[in-house]
C-alpha positions as CSV (number, residue, x, y, z in Angstrom):
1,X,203.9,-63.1,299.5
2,X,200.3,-63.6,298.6
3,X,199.7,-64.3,294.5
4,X,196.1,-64.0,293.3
5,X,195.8,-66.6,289.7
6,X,193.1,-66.1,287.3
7,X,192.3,-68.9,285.3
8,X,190.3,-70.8,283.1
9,X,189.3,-74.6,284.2
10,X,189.1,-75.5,280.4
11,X,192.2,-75.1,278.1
12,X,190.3,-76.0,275.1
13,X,187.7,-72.9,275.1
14,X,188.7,-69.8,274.7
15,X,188.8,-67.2,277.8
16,X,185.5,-65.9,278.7
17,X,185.4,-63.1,281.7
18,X,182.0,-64.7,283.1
19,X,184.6,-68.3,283.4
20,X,187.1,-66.8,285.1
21,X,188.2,-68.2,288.3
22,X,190.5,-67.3,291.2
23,X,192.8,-69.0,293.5
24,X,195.0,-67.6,295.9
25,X,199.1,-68.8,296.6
26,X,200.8,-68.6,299.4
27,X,204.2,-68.3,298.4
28,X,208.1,-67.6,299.9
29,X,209.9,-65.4,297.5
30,X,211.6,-62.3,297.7
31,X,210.1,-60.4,294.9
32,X,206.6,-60.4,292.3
33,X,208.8,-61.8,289.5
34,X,210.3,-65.0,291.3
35,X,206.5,-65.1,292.7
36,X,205.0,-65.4,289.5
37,X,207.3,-67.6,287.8
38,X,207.0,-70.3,290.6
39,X,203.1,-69.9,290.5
40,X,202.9,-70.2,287.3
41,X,205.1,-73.3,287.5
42,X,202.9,-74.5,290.3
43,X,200.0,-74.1,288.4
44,X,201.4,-76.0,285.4
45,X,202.8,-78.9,287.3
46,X,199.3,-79.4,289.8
47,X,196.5,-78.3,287.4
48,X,194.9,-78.1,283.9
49,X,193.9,-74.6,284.4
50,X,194.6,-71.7,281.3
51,X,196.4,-69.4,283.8
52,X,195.4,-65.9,282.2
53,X,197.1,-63.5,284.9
54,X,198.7,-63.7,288.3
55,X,199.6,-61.0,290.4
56,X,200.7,-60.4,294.3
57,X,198.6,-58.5,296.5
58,X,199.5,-56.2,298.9
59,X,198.5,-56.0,302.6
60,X,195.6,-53.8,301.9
61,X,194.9,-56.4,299.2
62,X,194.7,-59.3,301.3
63,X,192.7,-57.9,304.1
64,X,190.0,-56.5,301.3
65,X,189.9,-60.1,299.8
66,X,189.7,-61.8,303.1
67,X,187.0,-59.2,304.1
68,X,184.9,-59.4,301.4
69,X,186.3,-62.1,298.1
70,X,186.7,-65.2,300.8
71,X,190.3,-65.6,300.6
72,X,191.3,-69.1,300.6
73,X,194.7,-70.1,300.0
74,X,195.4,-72.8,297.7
75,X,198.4,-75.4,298.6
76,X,199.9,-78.1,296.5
């Protein structure tokens, strides 16, 4: 499954919308739950980022984002 992370780079400020950033996971779980726990413990262990949401995307979602958000997926 595909997990799309919003985050801040700086934990220090608070969240600002024009800040946010994206990152996309590629991940191999079996539902959105597991998915999110083990991005969000990927996140923790790899970066600094303030992780403010992360969500997975479905089919249609991933070929919008690779058609028009540049879909890149992040490893670690």
């Amino acid at each position: 499954m595909i997990f799309k992370a919003f985050y801040q780079e700086d934990k220090t400020r608070s969240p600002r919308r024009e800040t946010t950033k994206v990152l996309y996971l590629d991940l191999d779980v079996t539902d959105t739950r597991e998915g999110v726990i083990l991005a969000r413990e990927l996140l923790a262990a790899n970066t600094d980022y303030h992780v403010e949401f992360i969500d997975s995307l479905s089919d249609e979602a991933v070929e919008y984002e690779k058609e028009n958000g540049g879909l890149e997926i992040t490893s670690f």
